[in-house]
C-alpha atoms as a printed R data frame, in Angstrom:
    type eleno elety resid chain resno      x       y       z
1   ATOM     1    CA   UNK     A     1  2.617 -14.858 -10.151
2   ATOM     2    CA   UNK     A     2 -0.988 -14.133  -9.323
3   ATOM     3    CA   UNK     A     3 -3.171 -12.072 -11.131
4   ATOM     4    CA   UNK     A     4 -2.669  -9.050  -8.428
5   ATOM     5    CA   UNK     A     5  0.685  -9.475  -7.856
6   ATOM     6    CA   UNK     A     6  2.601  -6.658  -9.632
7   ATOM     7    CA   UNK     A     7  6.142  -7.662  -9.005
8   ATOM     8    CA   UNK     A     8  7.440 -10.727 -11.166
9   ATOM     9    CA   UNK     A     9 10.088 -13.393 -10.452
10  ATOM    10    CA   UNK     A    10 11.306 -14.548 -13.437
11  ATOM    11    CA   UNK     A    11 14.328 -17.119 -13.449
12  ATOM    12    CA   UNK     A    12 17.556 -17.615 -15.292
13  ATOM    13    CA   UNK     A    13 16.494 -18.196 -18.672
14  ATOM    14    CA   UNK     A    14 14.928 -14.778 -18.631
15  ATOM    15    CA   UNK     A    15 17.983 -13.225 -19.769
16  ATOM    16    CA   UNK     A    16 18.490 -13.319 -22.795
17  ATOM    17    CA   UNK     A    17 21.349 -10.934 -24.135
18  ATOM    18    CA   UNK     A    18 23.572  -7.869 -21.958
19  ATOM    19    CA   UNK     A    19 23.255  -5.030 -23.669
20  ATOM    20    CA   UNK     A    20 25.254  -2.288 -22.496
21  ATOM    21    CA   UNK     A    21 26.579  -1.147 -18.768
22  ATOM    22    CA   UNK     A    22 24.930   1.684 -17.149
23  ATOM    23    CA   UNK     A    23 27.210   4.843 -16.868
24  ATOM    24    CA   UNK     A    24 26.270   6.115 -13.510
25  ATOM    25    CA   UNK     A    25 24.877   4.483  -9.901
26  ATOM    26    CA   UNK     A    26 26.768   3.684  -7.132
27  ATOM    27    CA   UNK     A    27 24.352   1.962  -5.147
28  ATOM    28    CA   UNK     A    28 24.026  -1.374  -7.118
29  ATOM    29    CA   UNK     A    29 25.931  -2.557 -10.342
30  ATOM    30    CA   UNK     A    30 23.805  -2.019 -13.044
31  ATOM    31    CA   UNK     A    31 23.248  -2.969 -16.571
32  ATOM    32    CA   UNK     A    32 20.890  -2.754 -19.621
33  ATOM    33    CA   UNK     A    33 20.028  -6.322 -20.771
34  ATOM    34    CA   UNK     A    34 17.401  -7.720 -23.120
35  ATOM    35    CA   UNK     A    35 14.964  -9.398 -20.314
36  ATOM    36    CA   UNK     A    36 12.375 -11.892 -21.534
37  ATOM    37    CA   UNK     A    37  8.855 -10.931 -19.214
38  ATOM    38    CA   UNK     A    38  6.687 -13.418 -18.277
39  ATOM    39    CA   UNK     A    39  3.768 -12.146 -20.768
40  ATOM    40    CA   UNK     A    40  6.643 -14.167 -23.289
41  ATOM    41    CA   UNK     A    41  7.735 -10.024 -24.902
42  ATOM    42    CA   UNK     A    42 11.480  -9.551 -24.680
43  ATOM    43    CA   UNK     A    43 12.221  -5.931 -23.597
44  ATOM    44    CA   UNK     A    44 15.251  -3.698 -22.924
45  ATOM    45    CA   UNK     A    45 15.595  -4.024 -19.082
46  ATOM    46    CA   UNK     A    46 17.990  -2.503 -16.230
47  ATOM    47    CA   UNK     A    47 19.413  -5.104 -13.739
48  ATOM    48    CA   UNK     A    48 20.681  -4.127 -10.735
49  ATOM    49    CA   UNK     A    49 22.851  -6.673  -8.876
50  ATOM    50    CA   UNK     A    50 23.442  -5.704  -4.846
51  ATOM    51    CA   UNK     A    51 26.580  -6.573  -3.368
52  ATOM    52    CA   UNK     A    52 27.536  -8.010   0.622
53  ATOM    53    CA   UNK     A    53 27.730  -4.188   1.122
54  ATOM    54    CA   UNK     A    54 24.257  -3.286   1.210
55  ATOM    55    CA   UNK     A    55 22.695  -6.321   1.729
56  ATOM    56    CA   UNK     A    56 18.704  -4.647   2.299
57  ATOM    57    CA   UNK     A    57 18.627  -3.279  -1.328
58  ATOM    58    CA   UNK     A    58 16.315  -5.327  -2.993
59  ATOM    59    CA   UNK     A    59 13.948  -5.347   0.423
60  ATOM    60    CA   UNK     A    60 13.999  -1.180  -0.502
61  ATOM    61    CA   UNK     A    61 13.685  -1.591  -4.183
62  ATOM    62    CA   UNK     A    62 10.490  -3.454  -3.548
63  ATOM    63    CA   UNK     A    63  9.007  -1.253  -0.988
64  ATOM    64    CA   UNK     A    64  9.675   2.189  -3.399
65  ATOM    65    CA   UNK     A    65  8.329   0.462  -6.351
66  ATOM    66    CA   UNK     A    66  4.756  -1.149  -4.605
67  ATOM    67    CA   UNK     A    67  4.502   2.051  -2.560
68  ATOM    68    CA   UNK     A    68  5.680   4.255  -5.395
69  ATOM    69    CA   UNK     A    69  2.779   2.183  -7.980
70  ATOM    70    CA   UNK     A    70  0.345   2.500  -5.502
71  ATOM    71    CA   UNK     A    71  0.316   6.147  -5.391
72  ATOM    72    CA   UNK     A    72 -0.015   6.613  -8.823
73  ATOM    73    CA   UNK     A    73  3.296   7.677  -9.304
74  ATOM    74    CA   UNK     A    74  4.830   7.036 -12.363
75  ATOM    75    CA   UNK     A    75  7.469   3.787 -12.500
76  ATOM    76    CA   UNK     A    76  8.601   1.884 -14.766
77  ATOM    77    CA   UNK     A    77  5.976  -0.408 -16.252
78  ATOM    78    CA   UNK     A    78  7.611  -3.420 -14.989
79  ATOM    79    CA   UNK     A    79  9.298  -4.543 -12.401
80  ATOM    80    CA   UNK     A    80 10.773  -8.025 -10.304
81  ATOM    81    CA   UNK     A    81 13.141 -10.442  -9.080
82  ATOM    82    CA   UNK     A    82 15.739 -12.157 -11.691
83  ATOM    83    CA   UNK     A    83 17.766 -15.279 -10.791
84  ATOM    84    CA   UNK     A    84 21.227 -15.499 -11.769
85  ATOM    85    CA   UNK     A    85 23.171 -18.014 -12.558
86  ATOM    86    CA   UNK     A    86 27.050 -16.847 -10.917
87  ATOM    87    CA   UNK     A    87 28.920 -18.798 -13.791
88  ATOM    88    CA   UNK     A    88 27.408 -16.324 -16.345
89  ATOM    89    CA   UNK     A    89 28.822 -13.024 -13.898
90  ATOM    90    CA   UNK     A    90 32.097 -11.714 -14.033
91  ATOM    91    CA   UNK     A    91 34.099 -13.486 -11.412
92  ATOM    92    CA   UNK     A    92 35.465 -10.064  -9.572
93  ATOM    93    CA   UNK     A    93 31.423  -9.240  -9.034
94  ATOM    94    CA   UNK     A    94 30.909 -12.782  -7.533
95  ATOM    95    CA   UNK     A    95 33.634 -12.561  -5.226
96  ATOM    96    CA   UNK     A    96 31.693  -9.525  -3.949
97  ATOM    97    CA   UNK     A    97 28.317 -11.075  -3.295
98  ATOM    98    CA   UNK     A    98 27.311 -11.745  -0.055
99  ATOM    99    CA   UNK     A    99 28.390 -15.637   1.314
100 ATOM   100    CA   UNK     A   100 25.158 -17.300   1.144
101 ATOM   101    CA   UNK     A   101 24.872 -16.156  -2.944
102 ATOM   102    CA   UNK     A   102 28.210 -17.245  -3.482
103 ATOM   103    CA   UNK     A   103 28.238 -20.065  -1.818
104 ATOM   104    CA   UNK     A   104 24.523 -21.324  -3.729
105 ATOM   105    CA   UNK     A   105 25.350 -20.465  -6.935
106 ATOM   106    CA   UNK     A   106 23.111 -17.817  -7.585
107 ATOM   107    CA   UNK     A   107 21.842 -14.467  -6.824
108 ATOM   108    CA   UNK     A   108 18.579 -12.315  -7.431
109 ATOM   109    CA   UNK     A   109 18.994  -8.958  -8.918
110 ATOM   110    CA   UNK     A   110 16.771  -6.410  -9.141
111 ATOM   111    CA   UNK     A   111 15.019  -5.647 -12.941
112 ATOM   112    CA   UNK     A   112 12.634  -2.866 -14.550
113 ATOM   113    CA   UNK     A   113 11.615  -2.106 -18.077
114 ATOM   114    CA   UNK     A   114 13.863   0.825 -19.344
115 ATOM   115    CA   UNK     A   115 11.198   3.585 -19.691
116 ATOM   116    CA   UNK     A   116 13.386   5.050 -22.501
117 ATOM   117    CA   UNK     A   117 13.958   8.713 -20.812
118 ATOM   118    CA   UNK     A   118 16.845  10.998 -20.359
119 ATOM   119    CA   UNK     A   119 18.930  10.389 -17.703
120 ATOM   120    CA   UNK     A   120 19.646  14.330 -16.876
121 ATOM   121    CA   UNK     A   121 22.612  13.482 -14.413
122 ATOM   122    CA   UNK     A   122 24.600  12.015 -17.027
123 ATOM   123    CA   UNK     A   123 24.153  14.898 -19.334
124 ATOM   124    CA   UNK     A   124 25.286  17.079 -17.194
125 ATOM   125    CA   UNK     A   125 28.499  15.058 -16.112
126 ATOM   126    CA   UNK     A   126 28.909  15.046 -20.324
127 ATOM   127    CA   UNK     A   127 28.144  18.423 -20.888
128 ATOM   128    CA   UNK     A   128 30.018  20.731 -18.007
129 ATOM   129    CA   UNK     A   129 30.037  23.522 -20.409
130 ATOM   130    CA   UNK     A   130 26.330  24.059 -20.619
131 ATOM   131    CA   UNK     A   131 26.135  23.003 -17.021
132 ATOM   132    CA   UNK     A   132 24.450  26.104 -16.142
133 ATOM   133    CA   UNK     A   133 21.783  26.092 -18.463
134 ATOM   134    CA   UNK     A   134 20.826  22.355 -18.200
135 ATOM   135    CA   UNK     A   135 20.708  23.107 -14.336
136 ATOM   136    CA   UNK     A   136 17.852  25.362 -15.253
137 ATOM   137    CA   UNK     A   137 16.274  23.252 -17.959
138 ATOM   138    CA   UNK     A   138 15.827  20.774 -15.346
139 ATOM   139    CA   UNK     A   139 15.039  22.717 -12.549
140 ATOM   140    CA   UNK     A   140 12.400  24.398 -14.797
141 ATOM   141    CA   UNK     A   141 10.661  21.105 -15.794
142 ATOM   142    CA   UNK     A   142 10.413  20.117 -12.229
143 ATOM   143    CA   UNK     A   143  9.049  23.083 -10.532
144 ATOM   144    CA   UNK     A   144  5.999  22.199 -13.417
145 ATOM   145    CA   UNK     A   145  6.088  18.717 -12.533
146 ATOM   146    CA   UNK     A   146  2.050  18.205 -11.368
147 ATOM   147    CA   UNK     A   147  3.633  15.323  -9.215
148 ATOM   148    CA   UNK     A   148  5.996  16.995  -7.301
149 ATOM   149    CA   UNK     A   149  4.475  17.356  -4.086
150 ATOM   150    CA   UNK     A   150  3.824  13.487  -4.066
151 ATOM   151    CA   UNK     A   151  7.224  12.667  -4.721
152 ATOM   152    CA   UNK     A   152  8.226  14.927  -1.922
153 ATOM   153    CA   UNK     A   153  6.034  13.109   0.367
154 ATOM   154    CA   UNK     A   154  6.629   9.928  -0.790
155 ATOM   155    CA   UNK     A   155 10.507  10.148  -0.610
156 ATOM   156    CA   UNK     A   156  9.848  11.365   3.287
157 ATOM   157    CA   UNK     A   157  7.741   8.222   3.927
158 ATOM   158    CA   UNK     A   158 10.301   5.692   2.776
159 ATOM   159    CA   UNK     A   159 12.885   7.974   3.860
160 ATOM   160    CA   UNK     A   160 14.684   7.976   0.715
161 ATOM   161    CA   UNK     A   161 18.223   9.436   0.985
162 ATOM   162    CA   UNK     A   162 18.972   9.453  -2.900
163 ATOM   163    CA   UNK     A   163 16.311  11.200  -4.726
164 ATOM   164    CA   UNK     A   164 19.054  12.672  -7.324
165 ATOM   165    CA   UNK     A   165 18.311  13.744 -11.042
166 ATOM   166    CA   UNK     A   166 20.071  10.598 -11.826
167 ATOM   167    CA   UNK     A   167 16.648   8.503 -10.717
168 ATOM   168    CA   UNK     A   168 14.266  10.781 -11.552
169 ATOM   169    CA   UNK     A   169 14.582   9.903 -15.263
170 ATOM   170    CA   UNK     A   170 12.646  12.488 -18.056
171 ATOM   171    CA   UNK     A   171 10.115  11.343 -20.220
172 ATOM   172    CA   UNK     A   172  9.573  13.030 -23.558
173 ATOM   173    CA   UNK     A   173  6.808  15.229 -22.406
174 ATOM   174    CA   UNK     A   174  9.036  17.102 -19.824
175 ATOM   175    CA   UNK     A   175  7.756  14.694 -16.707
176 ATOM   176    CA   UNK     A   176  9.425  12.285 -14.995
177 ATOM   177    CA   UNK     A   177  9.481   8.510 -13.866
178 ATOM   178    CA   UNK     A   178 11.171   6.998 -10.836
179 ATOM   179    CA   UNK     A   179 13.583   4.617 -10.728
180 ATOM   180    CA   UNK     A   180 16.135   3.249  -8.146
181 ATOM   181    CA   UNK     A   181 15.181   2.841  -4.311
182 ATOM   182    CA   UNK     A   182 17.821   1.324  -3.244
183 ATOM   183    CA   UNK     A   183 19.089   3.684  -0.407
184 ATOM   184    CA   UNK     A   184 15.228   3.931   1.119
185 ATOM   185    CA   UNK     A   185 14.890   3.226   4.971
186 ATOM   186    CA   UNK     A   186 18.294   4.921   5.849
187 ATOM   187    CA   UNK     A   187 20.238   3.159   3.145
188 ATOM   188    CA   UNK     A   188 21.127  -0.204   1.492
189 ATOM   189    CA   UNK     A   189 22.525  -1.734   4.922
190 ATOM   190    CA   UNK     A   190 20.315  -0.431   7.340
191 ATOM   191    CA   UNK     A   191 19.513  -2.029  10.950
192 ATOM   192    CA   UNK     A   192 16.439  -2.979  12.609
193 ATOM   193    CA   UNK     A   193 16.834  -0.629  15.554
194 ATOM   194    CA   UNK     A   194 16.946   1.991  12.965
195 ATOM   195    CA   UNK     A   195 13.492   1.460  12.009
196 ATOM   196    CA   UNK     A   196 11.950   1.263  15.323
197 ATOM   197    CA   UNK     A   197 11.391   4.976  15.187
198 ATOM   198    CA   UNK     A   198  9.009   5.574  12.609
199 ATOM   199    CA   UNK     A   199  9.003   9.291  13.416
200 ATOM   200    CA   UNK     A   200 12.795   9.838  12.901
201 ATOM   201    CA   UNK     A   201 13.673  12.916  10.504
202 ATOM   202    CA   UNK     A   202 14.476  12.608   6.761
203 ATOM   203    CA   UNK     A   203 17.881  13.576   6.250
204 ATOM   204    CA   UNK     A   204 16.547  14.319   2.899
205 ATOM   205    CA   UNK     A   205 15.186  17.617   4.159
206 ATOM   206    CA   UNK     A   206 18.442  18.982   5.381
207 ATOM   207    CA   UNK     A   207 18.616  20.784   2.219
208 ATOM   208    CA   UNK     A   208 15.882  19.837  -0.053
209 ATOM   209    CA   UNK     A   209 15.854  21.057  -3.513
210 ATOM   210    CA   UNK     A   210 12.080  19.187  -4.416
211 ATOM   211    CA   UNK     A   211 10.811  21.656  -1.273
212 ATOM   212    CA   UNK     A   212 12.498  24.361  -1.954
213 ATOM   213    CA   UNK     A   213 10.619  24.061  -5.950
214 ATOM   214    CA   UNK     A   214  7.352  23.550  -4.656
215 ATOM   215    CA   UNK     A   215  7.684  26.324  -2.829
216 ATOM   216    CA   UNK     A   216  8.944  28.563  -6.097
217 ATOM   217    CA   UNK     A   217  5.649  27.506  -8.095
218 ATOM   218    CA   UNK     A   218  3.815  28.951  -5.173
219 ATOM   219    CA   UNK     A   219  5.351  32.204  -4.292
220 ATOM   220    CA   UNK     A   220  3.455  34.863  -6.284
221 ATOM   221    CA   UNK     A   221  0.201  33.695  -4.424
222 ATOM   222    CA   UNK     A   222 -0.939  35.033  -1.766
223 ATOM   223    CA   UNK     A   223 -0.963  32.812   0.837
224 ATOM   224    CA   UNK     A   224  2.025  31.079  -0.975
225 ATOM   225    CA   UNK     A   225  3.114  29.257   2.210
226 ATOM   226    CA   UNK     A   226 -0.186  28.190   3.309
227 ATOM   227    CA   UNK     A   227 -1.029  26.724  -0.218
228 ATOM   228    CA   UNK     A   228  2.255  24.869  -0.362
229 ATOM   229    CA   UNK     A   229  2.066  23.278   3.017
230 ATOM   230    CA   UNK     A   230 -1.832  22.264   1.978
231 ATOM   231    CA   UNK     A   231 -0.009  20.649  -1.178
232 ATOM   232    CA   UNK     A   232  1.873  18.841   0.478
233 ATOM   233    CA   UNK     A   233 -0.398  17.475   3.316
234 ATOM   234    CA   UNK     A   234 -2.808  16.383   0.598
235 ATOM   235    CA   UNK     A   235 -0.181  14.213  -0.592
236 ATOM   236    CA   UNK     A   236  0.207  12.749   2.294
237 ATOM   237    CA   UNK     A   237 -2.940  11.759   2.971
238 ATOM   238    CA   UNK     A   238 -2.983   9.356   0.452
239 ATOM   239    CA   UNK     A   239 -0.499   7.060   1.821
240 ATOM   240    CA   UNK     A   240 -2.630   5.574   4.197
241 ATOM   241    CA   UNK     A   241 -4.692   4.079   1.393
242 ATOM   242    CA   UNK     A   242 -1.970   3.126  -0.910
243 ATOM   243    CA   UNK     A   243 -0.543   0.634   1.967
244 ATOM   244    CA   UNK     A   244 -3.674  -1.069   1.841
245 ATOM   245    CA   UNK     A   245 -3.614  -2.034  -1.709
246 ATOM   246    CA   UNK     A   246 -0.503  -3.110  -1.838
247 ATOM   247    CA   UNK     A   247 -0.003  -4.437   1.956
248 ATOM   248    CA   UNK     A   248 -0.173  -8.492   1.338
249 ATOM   249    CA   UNK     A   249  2.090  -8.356  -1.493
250 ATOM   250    CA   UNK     A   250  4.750  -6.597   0.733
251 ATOM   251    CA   UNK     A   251  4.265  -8.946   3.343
252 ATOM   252    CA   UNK     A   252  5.090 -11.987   1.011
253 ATOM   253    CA   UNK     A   253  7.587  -9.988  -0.247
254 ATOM   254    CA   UNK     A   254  9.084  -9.360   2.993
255 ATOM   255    CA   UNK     A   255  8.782 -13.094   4.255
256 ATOM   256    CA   UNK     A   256 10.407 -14.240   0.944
257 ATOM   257    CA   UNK     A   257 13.930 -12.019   1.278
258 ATOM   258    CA   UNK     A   258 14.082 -11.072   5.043
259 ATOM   259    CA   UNK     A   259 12.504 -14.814   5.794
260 ATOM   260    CA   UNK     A   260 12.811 -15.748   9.515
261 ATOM   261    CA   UNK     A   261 15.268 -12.894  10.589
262 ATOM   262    CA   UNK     A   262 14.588 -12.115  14.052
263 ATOM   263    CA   UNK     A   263 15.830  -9.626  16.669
264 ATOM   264    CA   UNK     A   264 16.332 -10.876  20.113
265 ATOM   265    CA   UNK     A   265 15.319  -7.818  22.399
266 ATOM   266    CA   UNK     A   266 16.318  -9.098  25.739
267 ATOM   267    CA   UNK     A   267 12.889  -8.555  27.220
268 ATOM   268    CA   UNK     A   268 11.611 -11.808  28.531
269 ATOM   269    CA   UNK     A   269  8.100 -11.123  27.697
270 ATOM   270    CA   UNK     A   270  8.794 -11.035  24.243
271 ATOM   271    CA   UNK     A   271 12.138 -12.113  23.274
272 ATOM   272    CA   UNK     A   272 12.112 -12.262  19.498
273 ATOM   273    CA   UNK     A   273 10.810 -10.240  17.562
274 ATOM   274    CA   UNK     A   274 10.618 -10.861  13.807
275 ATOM   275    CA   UNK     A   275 12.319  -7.974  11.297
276 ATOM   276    CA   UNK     A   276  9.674  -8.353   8.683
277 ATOM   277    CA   UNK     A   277  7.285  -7.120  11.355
278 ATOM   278    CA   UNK     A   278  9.425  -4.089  12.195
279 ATOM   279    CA   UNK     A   279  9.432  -3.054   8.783
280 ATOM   280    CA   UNK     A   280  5.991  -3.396   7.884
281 ATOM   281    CA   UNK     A   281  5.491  -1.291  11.070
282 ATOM   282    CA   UNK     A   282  7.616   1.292  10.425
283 ATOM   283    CA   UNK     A   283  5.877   1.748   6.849
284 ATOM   284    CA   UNK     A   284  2.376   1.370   8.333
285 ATOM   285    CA   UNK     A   285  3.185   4.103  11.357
286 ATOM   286    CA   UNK     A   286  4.870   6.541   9.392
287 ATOM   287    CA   UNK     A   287  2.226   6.614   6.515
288 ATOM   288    CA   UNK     A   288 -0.465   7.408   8.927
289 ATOM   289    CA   UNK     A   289  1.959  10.417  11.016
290 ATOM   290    CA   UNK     A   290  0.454  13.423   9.075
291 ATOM   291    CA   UNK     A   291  1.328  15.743  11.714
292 ATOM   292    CA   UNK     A   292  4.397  14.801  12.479
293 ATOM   293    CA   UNK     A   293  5.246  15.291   8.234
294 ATOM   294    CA   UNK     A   294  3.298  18.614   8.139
295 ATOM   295    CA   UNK     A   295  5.836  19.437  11.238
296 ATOM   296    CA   UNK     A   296  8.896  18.856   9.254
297 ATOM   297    CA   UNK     A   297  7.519  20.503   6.350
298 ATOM   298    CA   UNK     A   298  6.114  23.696   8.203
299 ATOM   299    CA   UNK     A   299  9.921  23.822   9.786
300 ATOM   300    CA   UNK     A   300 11.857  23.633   6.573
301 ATOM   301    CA   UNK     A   301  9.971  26.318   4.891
302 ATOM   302    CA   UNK     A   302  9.839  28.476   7.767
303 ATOM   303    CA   UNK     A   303 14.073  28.240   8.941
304 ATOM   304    CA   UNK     A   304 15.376  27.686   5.566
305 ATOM   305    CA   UNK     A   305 15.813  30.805   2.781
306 ATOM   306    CA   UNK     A   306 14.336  29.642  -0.138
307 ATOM   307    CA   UNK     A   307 16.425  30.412  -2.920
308 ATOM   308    CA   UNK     A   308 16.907  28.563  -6.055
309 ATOM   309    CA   UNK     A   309 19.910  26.041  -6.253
310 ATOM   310    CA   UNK     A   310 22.379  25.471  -9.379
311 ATOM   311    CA   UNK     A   311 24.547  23.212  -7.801
């Protein structure tokens, strides 16, 4: 790995000893395993293993975690690629790789450093008696969440379709980290032609609890509308930047898991067209398509009753 690089590959022989299995995530199957990093320190780890059925989750992982890093938001410290062996897997989750890993021996699953928080989704599922009042604990701590507004608009630009409690994982000083980006760019088995539109809507605004929050901390000003759509906007001007610093390592990225995937466009002036360029596209048109986000945000607030949700 180069000095810049931020996401590691680290191979078999990295893993040293499973730990425990995680108790929620549907996305990937996931697991807490002692990881060996390649600065030589062993560290509690979560591996996520994608099956056949949503064959474009690490490609999303990636993108949410450089994209994520680059705008300052907060991640896990570490993050990569791990090689695994199928003879040390469970034979049931080999049989539901996809061909090619079964057929080589090996898969890559996706790793980050457990940032030792409080998974808030699980305590509720544990605790449906106090249900009511963890609702509000959490919905509390993320109305005062100084990085709210950037997640917002950073879940819109990836269009990120499972921003949950379950991956937004509390730290001890009542803020969060991000984990799990998986179901980014329509989902885990997404299409090409689905990212040709780069101003498509974010079915993550259909009912949007993160908005709706922002909103909240604003309403007793003034111009409480005004100052929450100027939030948000500010957010999104950053993105433009953070795709520069982090541009070339997506690329190699890209090349590395999508490889030579091409679509063939039946258009004789350009017949194939490459799939790593259609993503890179999509991420470099929608993170400069400030109106077209202050659009989407100006019509949620404006048709939707803002009212604060317990369920």
């Amino acid at each position: 790995m180069s000095e810049q690089q931020i996401i590691q590959y680290l191979p078999s022989s990295s893993y040293i000893e499973f730990l425990k299995a995680a108790t929620d995530g549907v996305s990937g199957k996931t697991h807490l395993a002692n990881i060996k990093w390649e600065d030589g320190i062993e560290r509690d780890s979560w591996v996520k293993i994608y099956t056949a059925t949503k064959p474009r989750g690490l490609v999303n992982e990636m993108i949410g975690y450089l994209l994520g890093s680059a705008l300052n938001l907060p991640m896990p410290p570490r993050a990569g690629f791990l090689c695994l062996e199928n003879k040390i897997l469970n034979q049931n989750l080999v049989n539901t790789l996809s061909q090619v890993d079964q057929y080589r021996g090996f898969t890559f699953a996706w790793i980050t450093e457990d940032v030792k928080g409080r998974n808030l989704r699980v305590e509720l599922e544990e605790n449906p008696a106090h249900y009511h009042i963890i609702t509000e604990y959490i919905v509390t701590c993320l109305r005062d969440w100084d990085n709210l507004a950037n997640m917002i608009a950073f879940d819109d630009w990836i269009l990120n379709t499972d921003r949950n409690v379950g991956n937004t994982i509390q730290l001890p000083d009542r803020t969060f980290s991000l984990i799990d980006h998986g179901e980014c760019l329509q989902g885990g088995e997404w299409q090409e032609p689905q990212l040709l539109d780069a101003h498509c809507p974010h079915i993550g605004f259909g009912d949007n609890l993160h908005l709706r929050l922002l909103y909240e901390k604003n309403k007793n000003n003034l111009f409480s509308m005004e100052d929450t759509l100027a939030e948000l906007e500010n957010a999104k001007l950053l993105h433009i930047t953070a795709l520069k610093k982090v541009a070339q390592e997506i690329k190699m990225h890209l090349t590395d898991l999508i490889g030579d995937e091409i679509v063939e466009t039946g258009i004789e002036e350009l017949p194939n067209y490459p799939v790593t360029e259609t993503v890179f596209n999509f991420l470099s048109n929608r993170a400069t398509a400030i109106k077209k986000f202050n659009e989407r945000c100006d019509t949620f607030l404006s048709t939707n009753s803002i009212a604060r949700p317990l369920s």
